[in-house]
C-alpha positions in Angstrom: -15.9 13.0 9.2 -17.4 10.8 11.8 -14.5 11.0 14.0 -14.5 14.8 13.8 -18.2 15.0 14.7 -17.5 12.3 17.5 -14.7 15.2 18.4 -16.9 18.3 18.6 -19.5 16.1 20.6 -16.3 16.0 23.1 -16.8 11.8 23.5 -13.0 11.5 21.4 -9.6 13.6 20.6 -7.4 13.1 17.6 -4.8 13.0 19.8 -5.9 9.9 22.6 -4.6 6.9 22.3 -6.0 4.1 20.4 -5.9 1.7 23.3 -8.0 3.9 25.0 -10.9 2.7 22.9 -9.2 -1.1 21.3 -7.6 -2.5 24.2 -7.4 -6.0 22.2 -4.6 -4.0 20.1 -1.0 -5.2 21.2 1.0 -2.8 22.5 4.0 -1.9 20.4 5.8 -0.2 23.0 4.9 3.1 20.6 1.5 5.2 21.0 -0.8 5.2 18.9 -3.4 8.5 18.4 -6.2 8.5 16.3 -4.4 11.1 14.0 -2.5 8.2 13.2 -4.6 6.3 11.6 -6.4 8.9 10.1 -3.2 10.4 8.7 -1.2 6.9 7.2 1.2 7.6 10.1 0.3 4.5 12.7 3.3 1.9 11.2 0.0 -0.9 10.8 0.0 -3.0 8.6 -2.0 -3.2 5.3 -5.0 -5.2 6.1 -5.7 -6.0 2.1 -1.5 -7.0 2.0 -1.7 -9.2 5.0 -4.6 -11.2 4.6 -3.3 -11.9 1.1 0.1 -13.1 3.0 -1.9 -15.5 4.9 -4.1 -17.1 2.1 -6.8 -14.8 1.4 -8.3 -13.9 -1.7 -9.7 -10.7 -2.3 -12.6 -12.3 -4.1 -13.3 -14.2 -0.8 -16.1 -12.6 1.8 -14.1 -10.7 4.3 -15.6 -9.3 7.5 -15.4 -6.5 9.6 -14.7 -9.3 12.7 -12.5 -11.6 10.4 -10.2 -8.3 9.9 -10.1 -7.0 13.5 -8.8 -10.6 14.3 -5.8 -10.2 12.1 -5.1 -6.5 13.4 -5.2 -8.0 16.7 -2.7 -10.3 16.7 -0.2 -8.2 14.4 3.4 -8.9 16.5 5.3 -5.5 14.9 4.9 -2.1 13.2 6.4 -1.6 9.6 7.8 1.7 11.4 7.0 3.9 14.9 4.2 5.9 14.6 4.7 9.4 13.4 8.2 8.6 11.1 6.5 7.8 7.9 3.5 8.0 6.0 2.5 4.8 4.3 -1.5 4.4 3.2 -2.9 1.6 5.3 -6.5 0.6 5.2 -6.2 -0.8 8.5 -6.6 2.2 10.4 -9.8 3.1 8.7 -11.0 -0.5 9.9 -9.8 0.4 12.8 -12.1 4.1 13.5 -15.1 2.3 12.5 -14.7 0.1 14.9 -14.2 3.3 17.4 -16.8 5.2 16.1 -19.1 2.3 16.7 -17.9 1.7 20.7 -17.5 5.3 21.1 -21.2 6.3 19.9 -22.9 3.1 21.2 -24.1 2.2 17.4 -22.6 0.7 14.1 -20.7 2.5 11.7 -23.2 2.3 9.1 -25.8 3.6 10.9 -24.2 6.3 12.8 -23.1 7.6 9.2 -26.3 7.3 7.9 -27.7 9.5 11.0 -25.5 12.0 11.4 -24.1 12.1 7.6 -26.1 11.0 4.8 -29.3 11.7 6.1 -29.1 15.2 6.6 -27.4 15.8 3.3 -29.7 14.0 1.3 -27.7 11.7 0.3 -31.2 9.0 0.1 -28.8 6.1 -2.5 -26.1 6.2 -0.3 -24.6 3.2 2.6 -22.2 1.7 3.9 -22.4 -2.3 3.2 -21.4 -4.4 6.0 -24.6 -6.8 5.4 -23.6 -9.1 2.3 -26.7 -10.3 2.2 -28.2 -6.9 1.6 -30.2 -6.2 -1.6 -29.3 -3.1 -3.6 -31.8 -2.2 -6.3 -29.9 -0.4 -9.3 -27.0 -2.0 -8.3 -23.6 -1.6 -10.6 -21.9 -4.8 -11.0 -18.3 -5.0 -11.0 -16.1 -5.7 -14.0 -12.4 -6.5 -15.6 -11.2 -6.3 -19.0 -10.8 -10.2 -20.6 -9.5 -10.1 -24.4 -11.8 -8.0 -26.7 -14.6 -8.3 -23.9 -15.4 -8.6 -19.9 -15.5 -10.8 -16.8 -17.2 -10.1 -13.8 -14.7 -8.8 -11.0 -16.4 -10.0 -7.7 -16.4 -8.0 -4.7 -18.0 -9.9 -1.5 -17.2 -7.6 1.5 -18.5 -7.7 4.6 -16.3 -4.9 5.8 -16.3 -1.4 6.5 -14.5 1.7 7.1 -11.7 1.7 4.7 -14.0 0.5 1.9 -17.7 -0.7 1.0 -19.1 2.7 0.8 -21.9 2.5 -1.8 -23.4 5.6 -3.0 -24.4 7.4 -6.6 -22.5 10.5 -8.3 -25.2 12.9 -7.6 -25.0 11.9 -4.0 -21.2 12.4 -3.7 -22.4 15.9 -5.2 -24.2 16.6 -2.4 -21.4 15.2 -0.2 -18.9 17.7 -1.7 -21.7 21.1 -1.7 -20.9 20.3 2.0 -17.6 22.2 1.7 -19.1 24.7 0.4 -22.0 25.1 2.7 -20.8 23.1 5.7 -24.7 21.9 7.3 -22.7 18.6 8.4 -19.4 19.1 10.6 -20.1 23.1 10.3 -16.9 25.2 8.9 -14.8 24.0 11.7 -15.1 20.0 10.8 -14.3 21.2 7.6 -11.2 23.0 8.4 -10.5 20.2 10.8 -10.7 17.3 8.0 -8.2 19.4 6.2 -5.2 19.8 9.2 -2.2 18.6 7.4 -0.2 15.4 8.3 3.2 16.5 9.3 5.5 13.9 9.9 8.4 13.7 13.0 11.2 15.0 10.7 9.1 18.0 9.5 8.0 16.3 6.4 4.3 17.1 4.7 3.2 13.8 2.5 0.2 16.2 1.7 -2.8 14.0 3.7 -5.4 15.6 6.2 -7.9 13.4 7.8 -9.0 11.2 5.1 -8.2 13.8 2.6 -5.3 14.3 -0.2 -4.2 18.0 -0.1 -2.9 19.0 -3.3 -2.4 21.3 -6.1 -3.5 21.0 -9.3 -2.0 23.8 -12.5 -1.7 25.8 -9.4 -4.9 25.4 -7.6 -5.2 23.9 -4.5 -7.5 20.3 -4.0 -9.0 18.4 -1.9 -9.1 14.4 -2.9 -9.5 10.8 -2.7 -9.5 8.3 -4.8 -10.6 4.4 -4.4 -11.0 0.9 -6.2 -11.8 -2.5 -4.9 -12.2 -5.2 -7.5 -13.6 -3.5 -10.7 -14.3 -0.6 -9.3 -13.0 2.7 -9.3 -13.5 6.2 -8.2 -12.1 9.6 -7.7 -13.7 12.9 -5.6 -11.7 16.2 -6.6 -13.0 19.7 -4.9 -11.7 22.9 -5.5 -11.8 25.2 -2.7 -11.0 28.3 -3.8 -13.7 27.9 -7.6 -16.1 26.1 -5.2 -15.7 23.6 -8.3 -16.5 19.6 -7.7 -16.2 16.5 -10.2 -17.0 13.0 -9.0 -16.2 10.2 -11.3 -17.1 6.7 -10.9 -16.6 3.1 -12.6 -17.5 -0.4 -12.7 -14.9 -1.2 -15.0 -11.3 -2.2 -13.0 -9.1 -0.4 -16.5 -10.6 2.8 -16.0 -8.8 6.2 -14.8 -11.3 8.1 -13.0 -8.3 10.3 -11.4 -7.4 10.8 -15.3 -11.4 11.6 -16.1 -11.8 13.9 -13.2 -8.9 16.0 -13.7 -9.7 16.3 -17.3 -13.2 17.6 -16.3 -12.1 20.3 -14.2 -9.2 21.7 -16.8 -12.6 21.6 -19.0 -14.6 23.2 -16.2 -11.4 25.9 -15.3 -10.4 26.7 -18.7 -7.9 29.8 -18.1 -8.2 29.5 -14.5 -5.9 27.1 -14.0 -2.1 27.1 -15.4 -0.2 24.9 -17.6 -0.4 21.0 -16.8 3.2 19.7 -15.7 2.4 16.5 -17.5 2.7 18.1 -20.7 6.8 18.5 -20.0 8.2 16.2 -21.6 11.0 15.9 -19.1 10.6 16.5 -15.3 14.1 17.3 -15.0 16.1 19.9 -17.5 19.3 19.1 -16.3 20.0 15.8 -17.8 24.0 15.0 -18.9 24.3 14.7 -22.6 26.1 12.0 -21.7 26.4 9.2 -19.3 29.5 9.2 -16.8 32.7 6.9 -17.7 32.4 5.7 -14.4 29.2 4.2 -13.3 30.3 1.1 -12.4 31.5 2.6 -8.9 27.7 3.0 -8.2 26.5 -0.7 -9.1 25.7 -3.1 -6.5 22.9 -4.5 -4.1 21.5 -1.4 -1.7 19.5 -2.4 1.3 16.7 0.3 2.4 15.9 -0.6 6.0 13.0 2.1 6.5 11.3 0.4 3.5 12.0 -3.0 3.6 13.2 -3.0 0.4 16.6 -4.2 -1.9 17.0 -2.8 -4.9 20.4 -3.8 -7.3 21.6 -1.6 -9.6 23.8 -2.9 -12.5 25.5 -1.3 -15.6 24.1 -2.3 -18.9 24.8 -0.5 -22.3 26.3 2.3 -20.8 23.4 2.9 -18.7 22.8 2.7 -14.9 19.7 0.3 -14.3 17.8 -0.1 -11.4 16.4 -3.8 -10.9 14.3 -5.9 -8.7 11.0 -7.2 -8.9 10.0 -4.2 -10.7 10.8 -3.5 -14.7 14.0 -2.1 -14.7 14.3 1.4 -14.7 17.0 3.9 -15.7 18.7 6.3 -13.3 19.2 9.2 -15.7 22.3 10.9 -14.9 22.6 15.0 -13.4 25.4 16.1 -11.9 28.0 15.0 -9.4 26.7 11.7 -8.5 23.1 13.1 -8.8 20.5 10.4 -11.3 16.9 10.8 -12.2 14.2 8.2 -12.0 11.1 9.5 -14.3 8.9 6.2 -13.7 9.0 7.0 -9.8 10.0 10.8 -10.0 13.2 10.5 -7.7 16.0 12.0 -7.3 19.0 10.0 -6.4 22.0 10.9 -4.3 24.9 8.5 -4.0 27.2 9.6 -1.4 30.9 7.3 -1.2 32.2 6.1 2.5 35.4 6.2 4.0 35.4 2.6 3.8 35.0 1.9 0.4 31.1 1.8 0.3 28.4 4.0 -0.9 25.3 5.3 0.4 22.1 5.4 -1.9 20.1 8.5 -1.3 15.9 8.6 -2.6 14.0 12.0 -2.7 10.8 11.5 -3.8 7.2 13.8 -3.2 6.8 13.0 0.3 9.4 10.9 1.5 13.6 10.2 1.6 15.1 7.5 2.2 18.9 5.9 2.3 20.1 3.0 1.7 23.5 1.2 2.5 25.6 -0.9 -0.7 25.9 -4.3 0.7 29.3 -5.8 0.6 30.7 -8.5 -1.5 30.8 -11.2 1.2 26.5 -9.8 1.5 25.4 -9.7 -1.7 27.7 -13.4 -2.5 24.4 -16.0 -3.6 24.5 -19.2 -1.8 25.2 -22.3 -4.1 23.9 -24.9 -1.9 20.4 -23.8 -1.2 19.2 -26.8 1.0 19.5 -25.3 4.2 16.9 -22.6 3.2 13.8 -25.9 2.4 11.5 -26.1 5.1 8.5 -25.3 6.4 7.7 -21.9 8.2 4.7 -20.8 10.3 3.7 -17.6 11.3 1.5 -17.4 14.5 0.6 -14.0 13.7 -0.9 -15.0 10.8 -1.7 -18.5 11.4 -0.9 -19.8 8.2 2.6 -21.9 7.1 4.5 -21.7 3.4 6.6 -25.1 2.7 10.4 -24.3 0.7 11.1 -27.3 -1.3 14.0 -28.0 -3.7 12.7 -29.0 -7.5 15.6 -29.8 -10.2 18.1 -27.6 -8.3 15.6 -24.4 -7.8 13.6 -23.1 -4.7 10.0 -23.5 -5.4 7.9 -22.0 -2.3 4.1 -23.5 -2.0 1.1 -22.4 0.0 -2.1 -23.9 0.5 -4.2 -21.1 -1.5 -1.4 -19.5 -3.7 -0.3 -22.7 -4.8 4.0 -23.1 -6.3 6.0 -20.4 -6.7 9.4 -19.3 -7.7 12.2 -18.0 -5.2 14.9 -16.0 -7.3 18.1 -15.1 -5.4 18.6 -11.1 -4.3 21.7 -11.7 -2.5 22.5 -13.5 0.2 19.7 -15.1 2.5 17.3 -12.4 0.3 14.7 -13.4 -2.6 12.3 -12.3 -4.8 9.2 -14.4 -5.7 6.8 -15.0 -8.4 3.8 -14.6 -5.8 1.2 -12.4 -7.4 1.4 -10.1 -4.4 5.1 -9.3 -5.0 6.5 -10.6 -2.0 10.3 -10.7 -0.8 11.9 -13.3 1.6 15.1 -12.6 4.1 15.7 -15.7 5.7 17.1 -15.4 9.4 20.0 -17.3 11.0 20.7 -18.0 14.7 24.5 -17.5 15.7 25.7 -20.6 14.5 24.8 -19.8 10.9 21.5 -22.2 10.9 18.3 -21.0 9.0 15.9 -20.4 11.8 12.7 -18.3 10.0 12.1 -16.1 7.6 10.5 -12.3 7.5 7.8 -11.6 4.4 7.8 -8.4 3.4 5.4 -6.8 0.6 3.7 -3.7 -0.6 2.5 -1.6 2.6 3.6 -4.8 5.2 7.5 -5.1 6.1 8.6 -8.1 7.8 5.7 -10.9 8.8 8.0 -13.3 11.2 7.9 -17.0 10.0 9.7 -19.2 12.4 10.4 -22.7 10.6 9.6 -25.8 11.9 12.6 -28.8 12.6 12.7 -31.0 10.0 14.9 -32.3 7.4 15.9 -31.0 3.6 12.5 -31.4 1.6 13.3 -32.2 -2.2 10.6 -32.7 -4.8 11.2 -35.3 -7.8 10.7 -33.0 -11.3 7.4 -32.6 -12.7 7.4 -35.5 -15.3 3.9 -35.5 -17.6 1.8 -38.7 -17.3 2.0 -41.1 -20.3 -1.2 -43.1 -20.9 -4.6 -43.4 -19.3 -5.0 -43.1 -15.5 -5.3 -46.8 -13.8 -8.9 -48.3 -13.7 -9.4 -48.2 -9.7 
């Protein structure tokens, strides 16, 4: 909303370019617009996924300056802007940080003037001082056995997070699309112009808004969750019907709560719930086909970043990785169903003996290629992978050592983990944050980096530094006291 009322006072467009107004941003040989990053369309990177990649925690206080100085000095795009739609906080960091130069004041107070204020909305800010005092402050909390723990949240950061406000405020936030006195009815209509993508696809996003449908009715929403909390805003246009639910507590559903407020508020309005089917898809085989093995192997997604084997196990076609496994129920004709991710898979054979691995889900579609046996062959001698590799872009370094025959990674913050083999120069990790390591080789076959790839972030360049094979002696446990000094 603050970018649209910076729009109508003609100081911005959705469609200039973000250099325009963040010169310090690389240039990625792509433009950028401020649609972009108002639409998950901009290829950034995750700001929460890469400051975990280079030793943050999430606990820690993170500031609005410390997080522009990571954006800055991100090398590469996860994709060019426009291709794909993939939620990054970044460019909300990103538009407060143009809302502020563009206006001439900071974010928080130019919301507070040109938003809150005239709504009413007196319990409502946006945090950027940590320092600040908040009287009737919710505290944040996780589940811990049969009781809780407090869930920290110390941000000093704004735009794609650290809005604190009250139910009965978000109220009056959402009686503003029904009587539009902030952003008049054409900022409204303007927050809901659909993201469309450069193949024609819809991923169902406006500006800062999920447009969906609901038992038939159309939405407008947004959910959110940092630490313990959560929260979900749901408006229905057409009953003029709002439900805001928040939460302190980091197990609750509050996209769950708030839908189940407005079937109670809708009653016959609204039609039958999908989730009630017990299957999304009718057209299941009886019975799996003789011949699945033809579709097993190791598929390589390149738009995603992501490998994914698929094996054969009890006359079932499993989908692996660092997920749980999950079944590809079998359709028709080389057609499968995946009801944890609602997919539809396509495999499609070559002429050369390989298969393509086609993904249709809500939103996106994406192909992968079956690597070949000489690709997906594991390495027995895994020496040449220890090291130790930097990344400039994030200034931070991860050391690959040898312990009892296994890769164990470590990292000043994270501490040891685990590297499990994929296939070939590719492995999975026991990091919390679900990371995945290709290691690069020059044209002599030598290990010369590696690329980190992980939820929302695709392929952080680590370059590894000379050095010899580093080998740990096994973890023995101490016998006896520790020596008197």
């Amino acid at each position: 909303m603050a970018v649209v009322l910076l729009e109508a006072d003609g100081r911005l467009s959705l469609d200039d370019d973000v250099h325009r107004y963040l010169p310090e941003l690389p240039d990625y040989g792509h433009p950028i617009t401020l649609r972009n990053l108002l639409q998950h369309t901009s290829g950034l990177r995750d700001q929460w996924m890469t400051l975990t990649m280079a030793g943050w925690n999430m606990q820690d206080v993170i500031t609005q300056d410390q997080i522009l100085r990571l954006l800055f000095r991100q090398k590469e795009l996860n994709f060019p802007p426009g291709t794909r739609y993939v939620y990054s906080n970044s460019g909300f960091t990103l538009l407060a940080e143009i809302v502020a130069r563009v206006s001439g004041r900071p974010f928080p107070q130019f919301c507070a003037e040109r938003i809150f204020t005239p709504l009413g909305m007196n319990h409502t800010h946006f945090h950027q001082d940590l320092t600040q005092l908040v009287p009737g402050r919710a505290y944040s909390y996780a589940s811990k056995g049969a009781g809780f723990a407090a869930a920290p949240l110390n941000y000093a950061n704004v735009g794609a997070t650290s809005l604190f406000t009250t139910a009965d405020d978000l109220v009056k936030w959402l009686d503003n699309f029904r009587d539009p006195k902030v952003g008049g009815p054409a900022g409204i209509a303007r927050l809901q112009v659909p993201c469309v993508l450069s193949d024609g696809t819809k991923p169902g996003y406006g500006l800062g808004l999920s447009l969906g449908i609901h038992r038939g009715l159309p939405t407008l929403s947004h959910g959110g969750g940092d630490a313990g909390y959560r929260s979900f805003v749901l408006w229905f246009p057409e009953q003029q019907l709002g439900v805001v639910v928040l939460s302190n507590l980091g197990s609750f559903d509050a996209a769950r709560a708030a839908n189940a407020v407005a079937d109670a508020a809708l009653g016959d309005l609204s039609g039958p719930d999908p989730a009630a089917k017990e299957e999304p898809r009718p057209a299941f085989a009886t019975t799996a086909p003789k011949d699945l093995g033809r579709y097993a192997g190791i598929y390589v997604f390149p738009k995603i970043a992501e490998t994914t084997p698929l094996l054969v196990q009890d006359g079932k076609l499993w989908a692996a990785g660092n997920r749980p496994p999950a079944e590809l129920r079998p359709l028709v004709n080389g057609h499968f169903y995946i009801n944890e991710i609602k997919a539809e898979i396509e495999f499609t054979p070559k002429s050369d003996g390989g298969m393509i691995e086609k993904i249709t889900q809500p939103g996106s579609v994406n192909e992968g290629d079956r690597v070949s046996p000489a690709e997906a062959k594991i390495e027995t001698d895994l020496r040449p992978y220890t090291g130790v590799y930097w990344s400039e872009e994030l200034e931070t370094q991860y050391t690959i050592c040898l312990r009892d025959g296994a890769l164990i990674g470590m990292h000043s913050h994270h501490g040891e983990f685990r590297l499990s083999p994929l296939m070939r120069d590719r492995f999975s990790t026991t990091l919390k944050f679900g990371a995945v390591l290709r290691f690069m080789r020059d044209a002599r076959g030598h290990v010369t980096g590696l690329k980190m790839s992980g939820d929302r972030v695709t392929g952080v360049d680590f370059g590894r530094r000379p050095g010899g094979v580093l080998e740990l002696k096994p973890l023995r446990p101490m016998k006896g006291p520790l020596p008197n000094p």
